[in-house]
C-alpha positions, 0 to 999 in steps of 0.5 A: 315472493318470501318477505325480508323476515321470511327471508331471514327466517328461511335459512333456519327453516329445516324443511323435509318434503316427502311426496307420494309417488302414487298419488294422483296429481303427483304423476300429472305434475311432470317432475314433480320432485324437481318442481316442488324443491324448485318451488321452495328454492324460489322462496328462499327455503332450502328442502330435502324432497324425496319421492317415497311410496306411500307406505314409506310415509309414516316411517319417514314421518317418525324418524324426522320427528326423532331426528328433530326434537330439539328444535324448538319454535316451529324450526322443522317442517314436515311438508306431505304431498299426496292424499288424505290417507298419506297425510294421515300417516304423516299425522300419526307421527307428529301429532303432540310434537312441534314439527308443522306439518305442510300439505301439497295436496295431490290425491283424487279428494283432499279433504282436509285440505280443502277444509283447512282452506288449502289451495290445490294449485301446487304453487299456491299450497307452497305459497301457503306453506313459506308464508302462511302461519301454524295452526293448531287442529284436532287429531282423532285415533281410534285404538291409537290410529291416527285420522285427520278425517273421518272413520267409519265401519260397515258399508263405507269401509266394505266399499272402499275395500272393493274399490282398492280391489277394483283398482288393481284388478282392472288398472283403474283409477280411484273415481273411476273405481266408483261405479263397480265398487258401489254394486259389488258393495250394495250387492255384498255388503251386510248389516252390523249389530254393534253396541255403541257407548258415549258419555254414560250412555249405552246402545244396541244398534243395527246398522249399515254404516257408522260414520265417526269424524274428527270435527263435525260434519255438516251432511247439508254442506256435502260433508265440510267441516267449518272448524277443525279446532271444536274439541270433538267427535261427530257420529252418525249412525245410519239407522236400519232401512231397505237397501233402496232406502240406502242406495237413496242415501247419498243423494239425499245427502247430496241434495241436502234432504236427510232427515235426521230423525228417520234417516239418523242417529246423531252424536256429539262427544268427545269419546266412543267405543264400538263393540261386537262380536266380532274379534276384529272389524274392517274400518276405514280411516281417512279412505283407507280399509283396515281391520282393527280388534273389537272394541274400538276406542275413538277420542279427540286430541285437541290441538294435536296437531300443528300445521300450515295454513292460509293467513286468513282462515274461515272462523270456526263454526259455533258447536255444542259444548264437547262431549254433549250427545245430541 
């Protein structure tokens, strides 16, 4: 339940809930529009829940920021429900403003929720939202799109762009997409020859893959992040090998024996540029495959980004200092 101050607090709360009608578990939760308006209704707080696609996110997103400007300490929340690619849209919007951003995660991952400590229980993640507390997190953009996870050009991007493909050609759903995406990908896929510059430093690489995080990453924790507030960038850069080697490349990170000397190269910083030949280049941001045009600018914005998080959450990771290449 809402405490007495929660309570009091409620009625000046303007609450606007925007949930993904194609995200995964929205469907598996019945009515979910009903449910979720009644789940803030319990609590004392009043929403405005619209069932959107989740294209329409991110317009919607801008429009209650414009229309909520002046409010000030912490007076409007924009609460998202669907997937990492939803939230990230969302995020696009309020990233820099004072509108808090709440999370109902109802996609297949949820990875930022998970690392933000989010519970995935719809009830829970509402909970969290009427009585947990704002936070300030890191945003990442590259070319001033907005991630909230992780971005990577090469295989992971080619991969997702068939998965998508695989959905809607067989009906699929997006686990079940895996399995035929990954072969069409190792089968199709080809090597990128890109230059790679970070704090002063220049590069040449070919590669199958690079991965770009907001946060770092830890390959021995199955991808987690502990801190979502360290100021910086993580890269690796899959070094070139055989495409058995890389094929073996996931479940050695799954079993936690990468070696990060012949497997990868590893940065911390708090700025990147891509370049290549290329004109433009199909990326993934947050499990979505865009193009983008060449070069690609990624950079950190600290504490871009406020949103609701459980009243006890996990104590950031210690990190190299930003901006350090290690």
């Amino acid at each position: 339940m809402v405490s007495g101050k929660a309570e009091a607090g409620a009625k000046d709360l303007k609450v606007m809930a925007l949930i993904n009608k194609r995200a995964g578990a929205a469907a598996r939760e019945g009515d979910i529009e009903r449910a979720v308006r009644d789940g803030f209704a319990e609590r004392g707080v009043e929403a405005d829940v619209r069932l959107v696609e989740g294209r329409e996110v991110g317009e919607l997103a801008q429009r209650f920021v414009a229309e909520n400007k002046s409010s000030s300490g912490h007076g409007s929340i924009l609460v998202v429900g669907g997937g990492d690619g939803t939230l990230g849209s969302a995020a696009s919007a309020l990233a820099g403003t004072d509108v808090v951003l709440g999370v109902l995660p109802l996609g297949t991952l949820n990875h930022f929720a998970k690392d933000l400590g989010v519970p995935l229980d719809l009830t829970a993640a509402i909970d969290t939202i009427a009585t947990g507390k704002p936070v300030a997190v890191d945003v990442a953009e590259v070319n001033g799109r907005v991630f909230l996870n992780n971005s990577s050009i090469g295989i992971y991007p080619f991969f997702v762009a068939k998965r998508s493909a695989e959905q809607r050609r067989r009906g699929l759903g997006k686990l079940a997409a895996i399995g035929p995406a990954l072969m069409r990908t190792l089968r199709f896929a080809s090597w990128q020859a890109v230059h790679v510059a970070a704090q002063g430093t220049r590069e040449r690489l070919r590669t199958p893959c690079v991965f770009v995080g907001n946060n770092f990453y830890d390959i021995a924790d199955l991808g987690r992040r502990r801190s979502l507030s360290s100021k910086e960038l993580c890269v690796y850069v899959v070094k070139q090998q055989s495409w058995f080697g890389l094929a073996l490349l996931p479940f050695k990170i799954a079993f936690g024996m990468v070696d990060a000397t012949r497997d990868l190269e590893i940065y911390r910083t708090n700025s990147l540029q891509i370049t290549s030949h290329r004109r433009a280049m199909l990326i993934s941001l947050d499990g979505e495959a865009v193009s983008i045009n060449t070069p690609l600018n990624f950079q950190i914005r600290p504490a871009a980004l406020q949103v609701f998080a459980p009243a006890k959450i996990p104590e950031p990771v210690v990190v190299a200092e930003s901006g350090e290449i290690q």
